[in-house]
PDB file of N, CA, C, O and CB in Angstrom:
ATOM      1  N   UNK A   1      67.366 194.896  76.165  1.00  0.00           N
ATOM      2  CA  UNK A   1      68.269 194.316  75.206  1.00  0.00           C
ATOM      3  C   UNK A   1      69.395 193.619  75.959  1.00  0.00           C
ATOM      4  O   UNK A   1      69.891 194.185  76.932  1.00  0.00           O
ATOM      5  CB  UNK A   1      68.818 195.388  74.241  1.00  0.00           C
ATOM      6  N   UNK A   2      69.763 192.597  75.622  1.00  0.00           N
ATOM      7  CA  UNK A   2      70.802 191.674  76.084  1.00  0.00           C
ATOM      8  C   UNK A   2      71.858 191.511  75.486  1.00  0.00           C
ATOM      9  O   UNK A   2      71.611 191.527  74.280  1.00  0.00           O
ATOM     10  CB  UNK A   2      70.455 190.593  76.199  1.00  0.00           C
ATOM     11  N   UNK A   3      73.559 191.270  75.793  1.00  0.00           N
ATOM     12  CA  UNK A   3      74.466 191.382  75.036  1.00  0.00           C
ATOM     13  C   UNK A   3      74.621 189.837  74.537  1.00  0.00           C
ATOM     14  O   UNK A   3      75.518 189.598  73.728  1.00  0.00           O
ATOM     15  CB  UNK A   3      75.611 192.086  75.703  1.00  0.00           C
ATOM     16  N   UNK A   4      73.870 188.895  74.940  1.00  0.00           N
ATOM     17  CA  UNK A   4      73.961 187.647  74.883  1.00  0.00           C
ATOM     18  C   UNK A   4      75.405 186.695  75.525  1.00  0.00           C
ATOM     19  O   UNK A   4      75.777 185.594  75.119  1.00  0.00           O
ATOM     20  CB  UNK A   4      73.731 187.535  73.504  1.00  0.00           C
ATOM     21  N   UNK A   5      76.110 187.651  76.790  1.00  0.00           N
ATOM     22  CA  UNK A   5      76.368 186.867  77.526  1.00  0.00           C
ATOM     23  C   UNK A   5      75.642 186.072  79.032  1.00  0.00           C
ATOM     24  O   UNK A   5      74.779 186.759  79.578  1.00  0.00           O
ATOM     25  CB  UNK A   5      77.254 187.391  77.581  1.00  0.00           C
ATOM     26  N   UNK A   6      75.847 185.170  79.467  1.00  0.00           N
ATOM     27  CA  UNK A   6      75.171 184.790  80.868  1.00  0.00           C
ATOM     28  C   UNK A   6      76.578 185.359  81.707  1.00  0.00           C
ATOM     29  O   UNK A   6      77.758 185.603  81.455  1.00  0.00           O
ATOM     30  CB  UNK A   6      74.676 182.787  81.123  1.00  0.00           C
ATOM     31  N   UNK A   7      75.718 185.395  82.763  1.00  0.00           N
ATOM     32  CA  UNK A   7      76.183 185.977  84.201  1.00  0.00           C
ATOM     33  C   UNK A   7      76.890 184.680  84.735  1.00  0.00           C
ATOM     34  O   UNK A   7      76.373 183.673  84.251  1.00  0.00           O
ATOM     35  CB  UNK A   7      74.798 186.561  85.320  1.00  0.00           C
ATOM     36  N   UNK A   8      77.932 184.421  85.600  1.00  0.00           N
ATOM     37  CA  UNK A   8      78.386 183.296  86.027  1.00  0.00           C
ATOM     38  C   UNK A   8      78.624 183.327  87.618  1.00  0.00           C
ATOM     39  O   UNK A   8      79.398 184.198  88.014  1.00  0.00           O
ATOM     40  CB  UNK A   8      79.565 183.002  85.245  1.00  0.00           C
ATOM     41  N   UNK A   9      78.046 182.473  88.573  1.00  0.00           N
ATOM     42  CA  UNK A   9      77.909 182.789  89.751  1.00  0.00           C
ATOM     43  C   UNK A   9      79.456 182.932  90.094  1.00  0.00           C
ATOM     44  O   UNK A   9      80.335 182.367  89.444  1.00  0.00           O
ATOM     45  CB  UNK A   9      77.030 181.803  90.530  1.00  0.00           C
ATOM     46  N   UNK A  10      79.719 183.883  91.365  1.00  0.00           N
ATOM     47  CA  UNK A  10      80.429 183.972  91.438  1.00  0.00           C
ATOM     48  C   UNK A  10      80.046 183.913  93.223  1.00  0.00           C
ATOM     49  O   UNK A  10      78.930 184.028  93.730  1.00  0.00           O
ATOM     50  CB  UNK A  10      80.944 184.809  90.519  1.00  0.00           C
ATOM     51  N   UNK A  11      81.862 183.617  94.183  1.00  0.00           N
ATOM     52  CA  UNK A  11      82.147 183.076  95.477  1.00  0.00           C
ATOM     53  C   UNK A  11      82.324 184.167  96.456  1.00  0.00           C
ATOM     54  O   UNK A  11      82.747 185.153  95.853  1.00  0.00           O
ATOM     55  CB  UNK A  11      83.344 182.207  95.445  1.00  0.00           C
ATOM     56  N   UNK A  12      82.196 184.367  97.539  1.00  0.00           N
ATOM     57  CA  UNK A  12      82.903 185.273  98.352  1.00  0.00           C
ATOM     58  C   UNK A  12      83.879 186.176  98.072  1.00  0.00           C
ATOM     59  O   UNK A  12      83.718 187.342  98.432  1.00  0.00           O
ATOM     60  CB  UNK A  12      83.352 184.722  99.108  1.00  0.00           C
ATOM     61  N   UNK A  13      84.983 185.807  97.425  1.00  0.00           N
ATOM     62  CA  UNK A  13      85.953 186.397  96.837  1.00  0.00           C
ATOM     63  C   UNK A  13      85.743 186.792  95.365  1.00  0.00           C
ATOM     64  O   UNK A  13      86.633 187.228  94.636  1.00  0.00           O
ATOM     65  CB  UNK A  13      86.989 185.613  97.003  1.00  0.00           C
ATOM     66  N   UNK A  14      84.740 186.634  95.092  1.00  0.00           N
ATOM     67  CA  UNK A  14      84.265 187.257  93.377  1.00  0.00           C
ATOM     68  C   UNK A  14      84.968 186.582  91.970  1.00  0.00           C
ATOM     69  O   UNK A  14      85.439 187.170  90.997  1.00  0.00           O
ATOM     70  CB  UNK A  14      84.800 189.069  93.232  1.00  0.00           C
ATOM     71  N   UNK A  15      84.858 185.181  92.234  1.00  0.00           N
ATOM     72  CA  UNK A  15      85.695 184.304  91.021  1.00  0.00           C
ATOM     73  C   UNK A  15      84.445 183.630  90.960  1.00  0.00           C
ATOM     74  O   UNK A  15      83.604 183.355  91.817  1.00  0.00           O
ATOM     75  CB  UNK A  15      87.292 183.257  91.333  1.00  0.00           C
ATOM     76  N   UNK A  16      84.560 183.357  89.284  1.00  0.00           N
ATOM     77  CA  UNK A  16      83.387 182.561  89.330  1.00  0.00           C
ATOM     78  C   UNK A  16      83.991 181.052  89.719  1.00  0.00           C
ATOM     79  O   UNK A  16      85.087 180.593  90.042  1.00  0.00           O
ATOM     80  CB  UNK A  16      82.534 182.643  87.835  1.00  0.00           C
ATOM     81  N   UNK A  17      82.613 180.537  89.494  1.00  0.00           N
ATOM     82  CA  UNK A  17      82.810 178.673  90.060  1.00  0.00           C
ATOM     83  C   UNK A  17      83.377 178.016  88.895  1.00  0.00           C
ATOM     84  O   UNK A  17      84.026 177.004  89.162  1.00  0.00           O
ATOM     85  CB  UNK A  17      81.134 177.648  90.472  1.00  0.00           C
ATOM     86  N   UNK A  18      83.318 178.245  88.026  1.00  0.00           N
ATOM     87  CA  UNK A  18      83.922 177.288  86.611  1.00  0.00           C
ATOM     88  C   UNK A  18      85.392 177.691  86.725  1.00  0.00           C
ATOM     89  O   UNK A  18      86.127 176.706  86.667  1.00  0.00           O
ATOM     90  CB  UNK A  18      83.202 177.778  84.785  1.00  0.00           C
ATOM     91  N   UNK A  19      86.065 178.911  86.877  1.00  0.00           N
ATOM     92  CA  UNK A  19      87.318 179.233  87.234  1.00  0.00           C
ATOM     93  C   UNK A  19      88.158 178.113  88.958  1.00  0.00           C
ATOM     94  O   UNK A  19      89.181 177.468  89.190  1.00  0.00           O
ATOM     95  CB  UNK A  19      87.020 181.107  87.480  1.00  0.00           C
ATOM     96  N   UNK A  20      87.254 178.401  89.483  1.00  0.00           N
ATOM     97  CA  UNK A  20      87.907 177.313  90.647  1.00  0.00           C
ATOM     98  C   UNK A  20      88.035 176.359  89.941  1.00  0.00           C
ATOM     99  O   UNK A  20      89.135 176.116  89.445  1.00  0.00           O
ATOM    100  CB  UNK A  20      87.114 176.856  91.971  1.00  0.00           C
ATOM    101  N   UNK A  21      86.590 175.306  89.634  1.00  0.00           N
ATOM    102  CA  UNK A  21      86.455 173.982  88.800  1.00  0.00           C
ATOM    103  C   UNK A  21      88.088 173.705  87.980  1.00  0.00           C
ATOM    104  O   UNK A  21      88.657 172.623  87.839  1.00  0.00           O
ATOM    105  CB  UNK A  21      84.997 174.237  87.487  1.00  0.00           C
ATOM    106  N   UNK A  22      88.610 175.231  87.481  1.00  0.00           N
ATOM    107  CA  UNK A  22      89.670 174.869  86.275  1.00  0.00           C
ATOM    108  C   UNK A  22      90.953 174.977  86.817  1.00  0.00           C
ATOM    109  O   UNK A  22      92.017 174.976  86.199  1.00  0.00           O
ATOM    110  CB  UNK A  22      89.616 175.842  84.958  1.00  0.00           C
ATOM    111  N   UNK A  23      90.644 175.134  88.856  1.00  0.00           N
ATOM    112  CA  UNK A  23      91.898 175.160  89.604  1.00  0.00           C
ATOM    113  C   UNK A  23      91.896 174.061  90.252  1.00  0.00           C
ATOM    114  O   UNK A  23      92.719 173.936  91.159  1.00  0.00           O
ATOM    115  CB  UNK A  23      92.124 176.244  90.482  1.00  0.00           C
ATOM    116  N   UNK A  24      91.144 173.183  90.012  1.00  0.00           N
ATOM    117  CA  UNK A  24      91.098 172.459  91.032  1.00  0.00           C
ATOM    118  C   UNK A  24      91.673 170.836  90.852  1.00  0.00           C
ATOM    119  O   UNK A  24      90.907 170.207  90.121  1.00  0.00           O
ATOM    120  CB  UNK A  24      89.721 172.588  91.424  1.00  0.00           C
ATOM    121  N   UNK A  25      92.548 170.217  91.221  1.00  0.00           N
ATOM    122  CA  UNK A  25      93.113 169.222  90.704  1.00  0.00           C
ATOM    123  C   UNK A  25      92.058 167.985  90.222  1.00  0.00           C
ATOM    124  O   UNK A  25      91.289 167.445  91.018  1.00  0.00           O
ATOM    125  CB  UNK A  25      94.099 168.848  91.690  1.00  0.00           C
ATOM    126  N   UNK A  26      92.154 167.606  88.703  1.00  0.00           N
ATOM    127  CA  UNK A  26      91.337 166.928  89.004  1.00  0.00           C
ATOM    128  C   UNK A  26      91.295 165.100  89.670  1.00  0.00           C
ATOM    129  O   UNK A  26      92.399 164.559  89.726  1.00  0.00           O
ATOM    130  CB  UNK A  26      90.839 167.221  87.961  1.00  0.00           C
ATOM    131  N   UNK A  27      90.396 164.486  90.006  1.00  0.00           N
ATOM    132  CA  UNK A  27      89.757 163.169  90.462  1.00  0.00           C
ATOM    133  C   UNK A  27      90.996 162.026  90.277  1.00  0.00           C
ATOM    134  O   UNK A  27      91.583 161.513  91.229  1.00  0.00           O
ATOM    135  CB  UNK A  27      88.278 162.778  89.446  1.00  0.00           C
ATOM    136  N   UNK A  28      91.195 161.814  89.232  1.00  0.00           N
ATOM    137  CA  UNK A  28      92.167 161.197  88.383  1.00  0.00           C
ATOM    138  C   UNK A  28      93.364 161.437  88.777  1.00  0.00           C
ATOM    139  O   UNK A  28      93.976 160.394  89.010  1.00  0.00           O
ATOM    140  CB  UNK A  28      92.095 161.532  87.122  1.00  0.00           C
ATOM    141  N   UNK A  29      94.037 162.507  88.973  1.00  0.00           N
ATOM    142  CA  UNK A  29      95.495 162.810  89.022  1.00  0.00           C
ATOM    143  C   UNK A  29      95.887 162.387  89.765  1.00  0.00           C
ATOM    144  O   UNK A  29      97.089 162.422  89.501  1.00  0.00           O
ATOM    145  CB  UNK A  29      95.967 163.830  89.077  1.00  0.00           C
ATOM    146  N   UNK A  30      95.729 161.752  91.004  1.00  0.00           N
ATOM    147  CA  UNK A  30      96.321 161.188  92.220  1.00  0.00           C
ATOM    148  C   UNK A  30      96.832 159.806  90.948  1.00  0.00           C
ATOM    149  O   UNK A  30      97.854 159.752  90.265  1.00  0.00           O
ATOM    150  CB  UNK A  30      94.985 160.814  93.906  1.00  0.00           C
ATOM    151  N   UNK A  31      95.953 159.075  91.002  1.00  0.00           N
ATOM    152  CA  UNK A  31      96.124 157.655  90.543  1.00  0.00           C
ATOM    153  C   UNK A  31      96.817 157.324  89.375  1.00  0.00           C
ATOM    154  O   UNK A  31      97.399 156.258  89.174  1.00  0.00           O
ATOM    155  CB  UNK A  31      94.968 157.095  90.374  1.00  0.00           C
ATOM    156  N   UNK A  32      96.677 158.940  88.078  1.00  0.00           N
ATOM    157  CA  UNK A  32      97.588 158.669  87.413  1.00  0.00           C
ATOM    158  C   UNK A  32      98.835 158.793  88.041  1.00  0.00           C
ATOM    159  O   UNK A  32      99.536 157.816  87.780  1.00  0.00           O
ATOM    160  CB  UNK A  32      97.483 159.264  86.432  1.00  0.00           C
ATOM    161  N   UNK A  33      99.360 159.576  88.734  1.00  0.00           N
ATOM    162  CA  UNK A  33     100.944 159.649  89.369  1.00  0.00           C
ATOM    163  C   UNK A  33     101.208 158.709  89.749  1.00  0.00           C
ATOM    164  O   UNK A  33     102.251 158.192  89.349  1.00  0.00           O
ATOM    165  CB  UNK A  33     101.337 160.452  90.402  1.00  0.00           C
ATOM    166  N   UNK A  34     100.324 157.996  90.774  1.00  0.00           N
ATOM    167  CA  UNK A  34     100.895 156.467  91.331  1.00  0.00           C
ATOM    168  C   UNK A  34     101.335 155.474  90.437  1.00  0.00           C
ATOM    169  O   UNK A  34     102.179 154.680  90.852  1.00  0.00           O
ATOM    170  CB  UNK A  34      99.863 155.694  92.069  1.00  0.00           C
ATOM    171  N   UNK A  35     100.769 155.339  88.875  1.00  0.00           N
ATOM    172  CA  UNK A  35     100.602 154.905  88.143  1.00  0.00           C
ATOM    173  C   UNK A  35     102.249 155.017  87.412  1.00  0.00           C
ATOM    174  O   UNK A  35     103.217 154.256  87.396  1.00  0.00           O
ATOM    175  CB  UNK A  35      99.383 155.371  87.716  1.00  0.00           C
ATOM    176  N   UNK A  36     101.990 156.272  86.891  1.00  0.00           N
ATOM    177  CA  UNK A  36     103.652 157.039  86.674  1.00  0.00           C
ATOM    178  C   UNK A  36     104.645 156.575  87.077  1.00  0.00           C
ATOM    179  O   UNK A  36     105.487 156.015  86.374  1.00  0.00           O
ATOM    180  CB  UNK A  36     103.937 158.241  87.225  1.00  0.00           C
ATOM    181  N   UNK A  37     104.719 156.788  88.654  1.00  0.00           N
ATOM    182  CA  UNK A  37     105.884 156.202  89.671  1.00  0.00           C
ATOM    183  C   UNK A  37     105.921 154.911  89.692  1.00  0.00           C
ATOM    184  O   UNK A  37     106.908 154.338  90.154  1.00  0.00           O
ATOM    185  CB  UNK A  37     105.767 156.560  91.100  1.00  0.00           C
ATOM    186  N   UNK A  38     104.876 154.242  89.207  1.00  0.00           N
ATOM    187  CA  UNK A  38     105.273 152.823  89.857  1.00  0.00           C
ATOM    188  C   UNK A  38     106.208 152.252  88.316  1.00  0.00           C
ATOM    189  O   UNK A  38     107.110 151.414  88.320  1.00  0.00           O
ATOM    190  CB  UNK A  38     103.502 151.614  90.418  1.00  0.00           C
ATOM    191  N   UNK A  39     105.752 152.873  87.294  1.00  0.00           N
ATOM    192  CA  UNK A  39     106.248 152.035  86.409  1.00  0.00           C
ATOM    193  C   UNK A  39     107.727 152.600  86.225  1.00  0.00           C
ATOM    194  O   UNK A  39     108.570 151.946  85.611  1.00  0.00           O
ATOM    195  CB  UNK A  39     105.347 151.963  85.119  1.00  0.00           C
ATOM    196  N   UNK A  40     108.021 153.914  86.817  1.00  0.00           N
ATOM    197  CA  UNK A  40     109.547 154.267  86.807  1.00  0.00           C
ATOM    198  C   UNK A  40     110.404 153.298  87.922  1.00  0.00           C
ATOM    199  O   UNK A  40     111.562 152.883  87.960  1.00  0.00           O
ATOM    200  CB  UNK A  40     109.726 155.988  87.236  1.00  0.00           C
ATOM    201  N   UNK A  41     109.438 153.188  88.640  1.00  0.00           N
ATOM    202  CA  UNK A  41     110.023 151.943  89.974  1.00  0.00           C
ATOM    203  C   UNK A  41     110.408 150.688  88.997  1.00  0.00           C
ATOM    204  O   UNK A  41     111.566 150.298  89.141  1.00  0.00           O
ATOM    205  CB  UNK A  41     108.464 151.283  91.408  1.00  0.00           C
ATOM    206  N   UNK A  42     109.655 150.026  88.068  1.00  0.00           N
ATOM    207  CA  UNK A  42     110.033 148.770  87.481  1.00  0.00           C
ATOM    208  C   UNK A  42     111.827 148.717  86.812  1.00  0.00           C
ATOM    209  O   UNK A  42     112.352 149.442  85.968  1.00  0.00           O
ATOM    210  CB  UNK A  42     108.806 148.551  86.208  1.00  0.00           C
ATOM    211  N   UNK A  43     112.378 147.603  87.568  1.00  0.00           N
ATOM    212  CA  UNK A  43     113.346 147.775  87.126  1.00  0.00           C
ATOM    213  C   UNK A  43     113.535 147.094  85.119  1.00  0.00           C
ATOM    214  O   UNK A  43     112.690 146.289  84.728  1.00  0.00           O
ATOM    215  CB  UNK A  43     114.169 147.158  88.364  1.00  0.00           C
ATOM    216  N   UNK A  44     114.542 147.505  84.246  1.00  0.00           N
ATOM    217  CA  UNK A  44     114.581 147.597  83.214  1.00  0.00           C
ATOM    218  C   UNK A  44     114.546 145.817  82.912  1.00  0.00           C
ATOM    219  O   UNK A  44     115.001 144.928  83.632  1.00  0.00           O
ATOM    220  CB  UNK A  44     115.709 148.583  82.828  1.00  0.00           C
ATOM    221  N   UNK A  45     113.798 145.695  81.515  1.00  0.00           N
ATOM    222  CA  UNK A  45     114.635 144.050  81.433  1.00  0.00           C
ATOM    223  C   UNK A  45     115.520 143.861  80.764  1.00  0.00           C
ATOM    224  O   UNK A  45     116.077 144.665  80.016  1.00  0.00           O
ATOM    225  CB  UNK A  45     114.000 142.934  80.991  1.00  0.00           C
ATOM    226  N   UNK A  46     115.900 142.133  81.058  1.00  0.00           N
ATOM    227  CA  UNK A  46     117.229 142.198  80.941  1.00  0.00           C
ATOM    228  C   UNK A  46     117.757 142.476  79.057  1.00  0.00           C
ATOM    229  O   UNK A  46     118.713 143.193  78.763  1.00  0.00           O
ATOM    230  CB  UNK A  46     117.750 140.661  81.697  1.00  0.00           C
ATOM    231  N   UNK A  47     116.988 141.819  78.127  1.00  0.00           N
ATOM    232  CA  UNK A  47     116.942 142.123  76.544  1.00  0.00           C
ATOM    233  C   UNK A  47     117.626 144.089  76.615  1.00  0.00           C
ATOM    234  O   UNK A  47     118.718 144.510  76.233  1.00  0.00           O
ATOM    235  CB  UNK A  47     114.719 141.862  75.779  1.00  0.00           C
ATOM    236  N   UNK A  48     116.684 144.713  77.126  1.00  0.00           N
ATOM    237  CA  UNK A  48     116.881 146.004  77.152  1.00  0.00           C
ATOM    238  C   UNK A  48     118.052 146.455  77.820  1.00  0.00           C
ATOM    239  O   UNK A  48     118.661 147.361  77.250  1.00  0.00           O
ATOM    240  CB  UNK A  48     115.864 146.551  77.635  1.00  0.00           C
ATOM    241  N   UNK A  49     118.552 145.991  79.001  1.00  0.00           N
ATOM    242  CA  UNK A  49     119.963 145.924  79.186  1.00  0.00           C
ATOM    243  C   UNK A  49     121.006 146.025  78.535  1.00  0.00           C
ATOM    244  O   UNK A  49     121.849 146.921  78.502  1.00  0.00           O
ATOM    245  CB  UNK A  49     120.187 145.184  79.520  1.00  0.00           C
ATOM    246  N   UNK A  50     120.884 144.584  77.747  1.00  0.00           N
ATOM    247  CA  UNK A  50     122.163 143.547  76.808  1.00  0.00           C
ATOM    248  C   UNK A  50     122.071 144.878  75.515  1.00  0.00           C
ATOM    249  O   UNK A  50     123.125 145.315  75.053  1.00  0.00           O
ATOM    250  CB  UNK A  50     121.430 141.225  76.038  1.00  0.00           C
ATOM    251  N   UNK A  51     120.768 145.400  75.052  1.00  0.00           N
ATOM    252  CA  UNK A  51     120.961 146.397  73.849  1.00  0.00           C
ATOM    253  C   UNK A  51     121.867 147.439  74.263  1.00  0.00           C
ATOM    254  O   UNK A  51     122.797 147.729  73.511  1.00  0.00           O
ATOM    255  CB  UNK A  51     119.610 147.082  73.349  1.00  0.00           C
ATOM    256  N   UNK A  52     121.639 148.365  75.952  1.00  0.00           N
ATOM    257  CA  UNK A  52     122.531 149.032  76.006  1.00  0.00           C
ATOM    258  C   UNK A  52     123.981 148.798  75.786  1.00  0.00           C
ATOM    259  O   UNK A  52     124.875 149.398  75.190  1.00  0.00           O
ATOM    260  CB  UNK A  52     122.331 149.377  76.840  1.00  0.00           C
ATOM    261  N   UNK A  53     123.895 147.770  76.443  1.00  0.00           N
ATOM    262  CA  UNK A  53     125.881 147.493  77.023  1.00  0.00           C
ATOM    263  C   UNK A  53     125.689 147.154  75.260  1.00  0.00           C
ATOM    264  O   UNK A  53     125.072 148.218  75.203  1.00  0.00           O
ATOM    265  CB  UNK A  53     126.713 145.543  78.729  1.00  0.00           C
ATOM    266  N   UNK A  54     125.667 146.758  74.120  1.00  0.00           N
ATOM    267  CA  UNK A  54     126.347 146.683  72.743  1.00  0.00           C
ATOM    268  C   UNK A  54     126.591 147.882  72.197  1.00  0.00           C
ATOM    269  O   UNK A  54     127.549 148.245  71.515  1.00  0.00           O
ATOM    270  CB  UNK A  54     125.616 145.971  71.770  1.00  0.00           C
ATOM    271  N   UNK A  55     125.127 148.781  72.748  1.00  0.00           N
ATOM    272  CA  UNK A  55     125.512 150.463  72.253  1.00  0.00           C
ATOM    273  C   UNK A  55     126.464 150.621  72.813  1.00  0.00           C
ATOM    274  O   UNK A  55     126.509 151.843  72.675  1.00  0.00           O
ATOM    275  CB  UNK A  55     124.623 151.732  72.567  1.00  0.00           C
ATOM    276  N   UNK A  56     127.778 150.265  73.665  1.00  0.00           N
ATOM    277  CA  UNK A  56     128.004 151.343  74.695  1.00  0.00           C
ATOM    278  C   UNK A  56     129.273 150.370  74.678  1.00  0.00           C
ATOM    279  O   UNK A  56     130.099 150.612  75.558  1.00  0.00           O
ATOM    280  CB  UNK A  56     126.874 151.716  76.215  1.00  0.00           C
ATOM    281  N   UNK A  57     129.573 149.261  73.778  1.00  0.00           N
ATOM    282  CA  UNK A  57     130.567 149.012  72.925  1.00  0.00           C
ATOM    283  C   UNK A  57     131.196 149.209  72.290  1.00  0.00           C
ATOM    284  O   UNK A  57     130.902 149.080  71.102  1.00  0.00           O
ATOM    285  CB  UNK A  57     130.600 148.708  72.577  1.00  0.00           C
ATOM    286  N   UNK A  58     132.634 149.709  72.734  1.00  0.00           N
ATOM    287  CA  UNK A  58     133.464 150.500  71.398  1.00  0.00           C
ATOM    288  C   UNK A  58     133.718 149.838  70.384  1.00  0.00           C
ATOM    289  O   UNK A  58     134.012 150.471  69.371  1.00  0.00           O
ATOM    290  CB  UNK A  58     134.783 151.015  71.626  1.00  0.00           C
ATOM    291  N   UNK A  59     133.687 148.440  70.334  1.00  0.00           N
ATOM    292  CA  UNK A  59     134.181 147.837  68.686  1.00  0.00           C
ATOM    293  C   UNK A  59     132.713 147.609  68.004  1.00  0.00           C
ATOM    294  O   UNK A  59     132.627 147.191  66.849  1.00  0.00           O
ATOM    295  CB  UNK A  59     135.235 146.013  68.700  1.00  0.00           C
TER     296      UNK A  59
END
């Protein structure tokens, strides 16, 4: 009789492999960050500027 779970291989240290898999950074994440940073690098334009400085107008 079976409890109807599967067995999951597990490493030297006794973790299975889908647990690493869910430590492991994935493929993508480098390039999204570069991605991230670069657009915090873009400096603001100027429209978006001129809105602050009117907010930031006392009259």
């Amino acid at each position: 009789m079976t409890s109807g779970k599967t067995s999951r291989p597990q490493d030297a240290e006794g973790t299975s492999a889908s647990a690493e898999k869910r430590k492991a950074k994935p493929e993508w994440a480098d390039g999204l960050r570069q991605i991230y940073d670069s657009v915090l690098d873009e400096p603001l334009p100027d429209s978006f500027n001129d809105l602050l400085a009117k907010l930031d107008d006392p009259s």
